[in-house]
N, C-alpha and C positions, 0 to 999 in steps of 0.2 A: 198394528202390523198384521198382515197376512201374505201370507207363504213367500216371506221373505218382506217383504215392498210394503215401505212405509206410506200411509196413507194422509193426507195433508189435505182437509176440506176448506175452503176458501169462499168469501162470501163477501162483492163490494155491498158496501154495509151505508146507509144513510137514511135509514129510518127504522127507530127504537118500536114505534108500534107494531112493526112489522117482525123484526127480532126478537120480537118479545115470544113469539110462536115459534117461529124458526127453533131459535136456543133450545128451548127444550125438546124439540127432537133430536135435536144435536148429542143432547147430554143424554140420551137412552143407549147408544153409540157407543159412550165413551171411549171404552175397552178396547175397539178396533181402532179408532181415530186417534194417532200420532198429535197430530196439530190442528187446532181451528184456528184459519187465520182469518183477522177481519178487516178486508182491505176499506180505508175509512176516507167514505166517499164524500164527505158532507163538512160544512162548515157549522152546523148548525149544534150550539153548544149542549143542548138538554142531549140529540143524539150520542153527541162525543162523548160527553158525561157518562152516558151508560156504559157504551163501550170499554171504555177506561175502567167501567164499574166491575165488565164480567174479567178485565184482565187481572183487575184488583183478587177476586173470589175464586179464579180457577185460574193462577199462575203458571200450573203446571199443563195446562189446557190451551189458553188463549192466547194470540199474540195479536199483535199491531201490525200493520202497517201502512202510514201515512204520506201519501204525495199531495206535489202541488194541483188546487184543487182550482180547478177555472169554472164558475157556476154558467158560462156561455157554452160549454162544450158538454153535450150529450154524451159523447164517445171517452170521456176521461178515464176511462179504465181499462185502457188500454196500457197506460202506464206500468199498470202490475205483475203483469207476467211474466216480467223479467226477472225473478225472484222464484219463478218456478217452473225452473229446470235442473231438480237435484236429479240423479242417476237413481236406477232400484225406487222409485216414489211413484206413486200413484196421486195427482191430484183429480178434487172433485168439485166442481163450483156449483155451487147454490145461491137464488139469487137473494134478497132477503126476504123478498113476499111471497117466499115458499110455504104457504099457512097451512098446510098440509104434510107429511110426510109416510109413507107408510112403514108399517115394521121392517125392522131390517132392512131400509133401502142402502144404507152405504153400503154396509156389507154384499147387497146384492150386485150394488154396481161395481164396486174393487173388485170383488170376484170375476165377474164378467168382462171387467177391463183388462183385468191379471189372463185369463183365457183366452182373449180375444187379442192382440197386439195390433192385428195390421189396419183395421180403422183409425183415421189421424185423429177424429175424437169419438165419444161415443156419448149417445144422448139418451138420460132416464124417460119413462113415459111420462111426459110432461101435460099436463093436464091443463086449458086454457093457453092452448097451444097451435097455432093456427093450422102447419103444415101435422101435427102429430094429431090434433082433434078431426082433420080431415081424413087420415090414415084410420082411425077408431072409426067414425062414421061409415066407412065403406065398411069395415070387418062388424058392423049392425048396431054400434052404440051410436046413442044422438040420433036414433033412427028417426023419430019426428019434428029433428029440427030444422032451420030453414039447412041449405046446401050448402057445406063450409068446404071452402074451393082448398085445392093443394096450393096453395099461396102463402109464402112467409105475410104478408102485408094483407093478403084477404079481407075483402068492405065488409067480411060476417063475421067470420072466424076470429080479425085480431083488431077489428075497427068499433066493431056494433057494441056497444056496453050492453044493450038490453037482451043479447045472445050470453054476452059474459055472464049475466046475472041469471039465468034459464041456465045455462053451463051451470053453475055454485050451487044454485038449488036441488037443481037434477042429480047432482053427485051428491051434495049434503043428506036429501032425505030418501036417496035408495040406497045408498049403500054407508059414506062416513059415517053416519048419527048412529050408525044402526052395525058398526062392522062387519061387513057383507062383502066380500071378497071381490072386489073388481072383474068383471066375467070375460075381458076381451085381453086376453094374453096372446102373444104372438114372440117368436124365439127375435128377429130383428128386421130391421125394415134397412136396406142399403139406400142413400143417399145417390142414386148413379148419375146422377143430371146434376152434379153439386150443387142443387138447389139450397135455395138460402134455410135456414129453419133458426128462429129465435133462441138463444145460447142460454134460455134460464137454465137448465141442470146439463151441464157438459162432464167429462173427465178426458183425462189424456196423461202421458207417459211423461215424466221430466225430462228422459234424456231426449226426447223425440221434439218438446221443445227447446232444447241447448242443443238442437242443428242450428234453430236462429237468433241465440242468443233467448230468447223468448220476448222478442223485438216486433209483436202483432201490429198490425197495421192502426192507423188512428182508428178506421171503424170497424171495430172490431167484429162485430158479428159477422158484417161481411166477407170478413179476412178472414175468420177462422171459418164460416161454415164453405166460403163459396171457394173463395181465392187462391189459397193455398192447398188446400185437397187437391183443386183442382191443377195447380202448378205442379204437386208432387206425382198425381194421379193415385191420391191415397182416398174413397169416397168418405164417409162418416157416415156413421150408422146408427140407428133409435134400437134402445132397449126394450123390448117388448116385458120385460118382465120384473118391473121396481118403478112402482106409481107414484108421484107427487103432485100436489097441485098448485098454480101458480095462480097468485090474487088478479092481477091486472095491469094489463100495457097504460100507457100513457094518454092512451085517446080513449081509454075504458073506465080510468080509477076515478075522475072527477064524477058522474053518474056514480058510481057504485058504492062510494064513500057515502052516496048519501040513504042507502041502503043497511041494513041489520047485518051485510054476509060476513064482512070482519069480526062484528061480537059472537056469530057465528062457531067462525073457525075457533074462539079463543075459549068458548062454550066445550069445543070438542077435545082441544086440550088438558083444560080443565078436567073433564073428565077421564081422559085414559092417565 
């Protein structure tokens, strides 16, 4: 809890290799974070298995919760939301192939969500992020990489695997491997064009969604980054100051899986 508002981090959850990194920066957290909730996206039993495992080990930490799970529908988590819109609560969604997380980041973002109200969400510096890695490149990070367009869908930024993999490296060996402070801080970026931007690390206010029930549209990203902000005229805005990095989109992770960056990430946790 902080300064009042309980904090409730949330994470649709369907793969264990991925959580496997996540969770423990979860659990460095603990003391601020109220609830991890893991909304349980997957049929697939070794995954559930786990999950059940961390609700089994940190009772007082972990919770469930499970909808009907359609493996044709991309967008099924949209389902969830609805379950969070408590009043006084801060949630925070993490996606699960958050392999990264930097110190202190819930805390920095409750903080800043708690500060900040009138953005309808607010988004961490998300790292492998097409429209936020486009934003870094102009303020001189990724300066010699090829041009990653202000495009949620971008053919560089959120299409090219062999850019994702130049992204992992580039941040692994100048700064993760080595704790070196991320050097492109910016207070926040306003969303004014409610352009779309990928929803891996969001927050937002519960009672701000128990206006609509917490009833998001089937596609979700869309609905929450573009749709609604822009229905209410609330814009959303990127956090310039709490870094995470995000493994890879869908059109990225089949190349990259075949790649060391995973054993990587799980290298860096290991060590801190």
């Amino acid at each position: 809890m902080i300064n009042g508002k309980k904090i409730v981090v949330v994470t649709p959850a369907g793969r264990k290799r991925y959580m496997e990194i996540l969770f423990q920066y979860l659990l460095k957290e603990r003391d601020i974070i109220d609830e991890y909730r893991i909304w349980v996206n997957t049929q697939e039993q070794e995954d559930i298995n786990y999950f059940n495992s961390l609700k089994e080990q940190y009772p007082d930490f972990v919770t469930l919760d499970s909808r009907f799970y359609d493996a044709g529908n991309m967008d099924g988590i949209y389902q969830f939301f609805d379950k969070c819109i408590d009043s006084d609560t801060v949630y925070i969604r993490l996606d699960d192939d958050m392999v990264w997380v930097e110190d202190n980041f819930i805390r920095k973002m409750a903080e800043f969500r708690i500060n900040n109200p009138t953005p309808f969400l607010i988004y961490g510096t998300i790292l492998n992020n097409a429209i936020i890695d486009s934003v870094l490149q102009n303020l001189g990070m990724y300066d010699w990489f090829p041009i990653l367009n202000y495009d949620c869908l971008d053919s560089v930024g959120w299409n090219d695997p062999y850019v994702c993999e130049m992204k992992h490296r580039y941040l692994i060996d100048n700064f993760l491997s080595k704790s070196i402070k991320l050097p492109f801080l910016f207070r926040g970026w306003v969303c004014k064009y409610f352009e779309r931007v990928s929803i891996n690390r969001i927050s937002w206010y519960g009672e701000e969604f128990a206006k609509f029930g917490g009833k998001v549209g089937i596609y979700e990203e869309e609905w929450l980054s573009t749709e609604y902000p822009k229905e209410i005229n609330k814009p959303n805005l990127i956090f310039g100051g709490a870094y995470c990095v995000h493994y890879a989109f869908h059109r990225q992770r089949p190349y990259l899986d075949t790649t060391d960056i995973l054993e990587k990430y799980k290298q860096l946790i290991d060590k801190k």
